[in-house]
N, C-alpha and C positions, 0 to 999 in steps of 0.2 A: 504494500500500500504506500510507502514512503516512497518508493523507486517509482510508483506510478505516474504517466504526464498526468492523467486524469486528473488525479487528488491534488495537484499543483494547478491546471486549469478550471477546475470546478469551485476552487477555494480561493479564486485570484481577489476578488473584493477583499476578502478575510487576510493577504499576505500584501494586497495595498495600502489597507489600515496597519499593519504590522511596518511596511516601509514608513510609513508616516509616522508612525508614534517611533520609531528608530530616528528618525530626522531632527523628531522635536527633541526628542532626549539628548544626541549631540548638540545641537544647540543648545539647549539650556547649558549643560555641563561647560559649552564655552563662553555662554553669556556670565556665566557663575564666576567665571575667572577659573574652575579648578582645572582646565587644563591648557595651553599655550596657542595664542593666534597663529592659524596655518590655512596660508588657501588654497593649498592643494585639500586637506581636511574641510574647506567650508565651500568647495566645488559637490566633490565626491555629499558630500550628509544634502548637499541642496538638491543634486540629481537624483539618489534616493527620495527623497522626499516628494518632488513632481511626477518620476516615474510611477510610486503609492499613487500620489493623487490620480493618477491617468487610471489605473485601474481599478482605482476606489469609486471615482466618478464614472466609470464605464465607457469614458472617452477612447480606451482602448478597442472598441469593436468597429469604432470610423476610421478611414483611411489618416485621416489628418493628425488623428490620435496617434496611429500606429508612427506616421512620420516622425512629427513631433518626439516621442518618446524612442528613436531611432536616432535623432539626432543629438537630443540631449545626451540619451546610454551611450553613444560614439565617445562623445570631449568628455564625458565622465570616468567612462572608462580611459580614454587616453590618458588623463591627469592619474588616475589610480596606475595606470600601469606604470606612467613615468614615476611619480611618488614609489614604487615597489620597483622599479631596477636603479633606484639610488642608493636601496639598501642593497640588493645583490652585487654592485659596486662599491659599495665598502665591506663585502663579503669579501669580494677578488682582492680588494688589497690588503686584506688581513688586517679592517680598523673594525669590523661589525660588534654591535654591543648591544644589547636589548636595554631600552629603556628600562630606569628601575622600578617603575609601576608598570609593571606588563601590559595591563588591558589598555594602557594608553599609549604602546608601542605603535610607531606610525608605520612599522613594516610589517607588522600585523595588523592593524587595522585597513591601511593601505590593500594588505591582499583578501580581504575580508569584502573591502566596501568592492575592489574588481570583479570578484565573487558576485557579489549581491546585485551590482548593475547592469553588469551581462546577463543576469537568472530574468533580472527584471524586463528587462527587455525581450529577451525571447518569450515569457509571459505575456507581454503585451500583443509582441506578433500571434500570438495561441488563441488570440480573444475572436469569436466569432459572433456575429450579429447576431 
């Protein structure tokens, strides 16, 4: 059931609200001050976030939707991707270091949110009228 498209196409509302309250909560945490201004971080949590809205709102079953949400997941993932081979480059030159708070490591989160916005977009294209 987990490996299924189905269960990921039939539950797309339910994992658009899930992007969205993901969005909100990076934000807050960086309105909070608790963790450091980064826009590669506040590209990637805002395309999360519209990508949710697209599918929340059901805008993902129109072609415009599908666009839309094709173009933003493109530059989001780009930014995620480049944000995550700057850490695999201080991988190659033997400087890599995991942040000391882990869950705010930006080479984890970084391949995390690449993860998420790729998923969300092929989501989107999954949407039928």
């Amino acid at each position: 059931m987990l490996f299924e498209l189905e269960t990921y196409t039939r539950h797309a509302k339910w994992l658009g609200l899930a992007a969205i309250g993901v969005s909100v909560l990076a934000w807050t945490v960086e309105l909070m001050g608790a963790v450091y201004v980064c826009p590669y971080c506040r590209v990637q949590r805002t395309v999360i976030g519209l990508l949710g809205l697209i599918l929340f709102s059901g805008a993902a079953r129109h072609w415009l939707g599908k666009y839309a949400a094709l173009v933003m997941g493109f530059f989001g993932a780009v930014v995620a991707a480049n944000q995550h081979f700057m850490g695999w480059k201080s991988i190659s030159a033997g400087k890599f270091e995991f942040h000391d708070i882990l869950i705010i490591d930006p080479f984890l989160l970084s391949g995390l949110a690449m993860t998420a916005i790729i998923g969300l977009v092929w989501l989107v294209t999954r949407q039928e009228k």
